[in-house]
Phi, psi and omega in degrees: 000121179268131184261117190252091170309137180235160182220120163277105175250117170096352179096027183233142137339096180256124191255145183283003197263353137281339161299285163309321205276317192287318189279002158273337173312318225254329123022240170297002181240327171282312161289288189306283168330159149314326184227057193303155156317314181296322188279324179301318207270341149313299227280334173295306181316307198282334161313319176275327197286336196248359139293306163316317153009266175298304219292332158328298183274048140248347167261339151229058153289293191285350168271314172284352146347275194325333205270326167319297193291325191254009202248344181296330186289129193262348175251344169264325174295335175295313178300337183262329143313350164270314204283292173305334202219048193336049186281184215195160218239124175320141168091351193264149150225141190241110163287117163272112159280107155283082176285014165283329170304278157344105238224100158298000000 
């Protein structure tokens, strides 16, 4: 003789053996699976971290846009050769000061 429990949740009637069949579904869905709660919310991290990104290199895209557009200028290109890539002018002598070196 099987004794078959019943439960009222919500005023509708339940057997527990449907009761078990959810919390083990819900279980196995959270944890388990492949395609756990747990695995999305990596994959929401990782989603944001590769948004931050995107938006990091699109701004310095849009900062060599700029170096671009001014660098079209034949005396801001001389000034960013000098400055960056400390080349010099025939006939030039170019001194470097290291003032980290320098001793008060």
């Amino acid at each position: 003789m099987k004794l078959k429990k019943r439960i009222k949740i919500f005023g509708v009637t339940i057997g527990t053996f449907y009761i078990v069949s959810i919390i083990v579904f819900i279980i196995w869905m959270t944890f388990i699976d492949k395609n756990s709660y747990l695995v999305h919310q990596e994959y929401n991290t990782e989603i944001s971290d590769l948004e931050k990104s995107i938006e990091f290199y699109q701004k310095k895209i849009n900062e060599d846009n700029l170096t671009i557009k001014k660098l079209q200028d034949s005396l801001e290109l001389e000034r960013y050769a000098r400055e960056k890539y400390l080349m010099k002018k025939e006939n030039e002598d170019v001194y470097l000061i290291d003032f980290d070196t320098i001793k008060k």
